[in-house]
C-alpha positions in Angstrom: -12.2 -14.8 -3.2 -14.0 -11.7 -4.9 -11.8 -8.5 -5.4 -13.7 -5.8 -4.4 -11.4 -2.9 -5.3 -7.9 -1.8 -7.3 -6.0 -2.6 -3.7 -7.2 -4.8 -0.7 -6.0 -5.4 2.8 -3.4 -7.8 2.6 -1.9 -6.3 -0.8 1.6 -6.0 -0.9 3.8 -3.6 -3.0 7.7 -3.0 -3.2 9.3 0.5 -3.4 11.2 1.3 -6.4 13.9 3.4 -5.0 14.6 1.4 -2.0 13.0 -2.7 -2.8 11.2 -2.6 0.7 8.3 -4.5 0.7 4.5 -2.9 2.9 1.4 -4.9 3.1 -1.5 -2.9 3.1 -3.4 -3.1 6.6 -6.5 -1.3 6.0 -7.9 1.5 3.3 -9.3 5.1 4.8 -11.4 7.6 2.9 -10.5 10.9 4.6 -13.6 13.4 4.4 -12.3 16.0 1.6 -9.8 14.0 0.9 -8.7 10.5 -2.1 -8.3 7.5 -0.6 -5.7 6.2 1.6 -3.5 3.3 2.3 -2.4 2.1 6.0 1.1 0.5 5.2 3.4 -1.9 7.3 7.1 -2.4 6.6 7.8 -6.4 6.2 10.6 -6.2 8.6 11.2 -5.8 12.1 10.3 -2.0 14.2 8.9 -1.2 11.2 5.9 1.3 12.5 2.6 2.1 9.7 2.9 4.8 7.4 -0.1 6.0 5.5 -0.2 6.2 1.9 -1.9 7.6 -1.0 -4.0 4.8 -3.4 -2.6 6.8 -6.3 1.0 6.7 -5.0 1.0 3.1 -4.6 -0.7 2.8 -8.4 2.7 4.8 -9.7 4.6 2.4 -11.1 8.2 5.1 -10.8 6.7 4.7 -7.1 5.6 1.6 -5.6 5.4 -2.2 -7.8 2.9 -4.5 -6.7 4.3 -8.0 -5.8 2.3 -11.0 -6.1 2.9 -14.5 -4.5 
């Protein structure tokens, strides 16, 4: 399958300080605003969070993880 962007739906990346994995859900593009990333823990009652695409691209932030 074709990439169409940096990060896709289904993209996961760890957080640094803490190792928890998110798997991106879906990408927004707030009006006036950079883009967005809808994020979903990997464990259980784990609500979404939204995210900044260039949060997630800071490595002293967020590390993709590949399988």
């Amino acid at each position: 399958m074709e990439r169409k962007g940096i990060i896709e739906p289904g993209d996961k990346f760890q957080k640094v300080a803490t190792g928890n994995v998110f798997t991106i859900t879906r990408l927004v593009d707030p009006p006036g605003l950079p883009s967005h990333a809808v994020l979903r823990g990997e464990w259980q009652h784990m609500g979404e969070l939204l995210m900044s695409v260039s949060a997630l691209m800071d490595r002293s932030l967020y590390r993709q993880v590949y399988e």
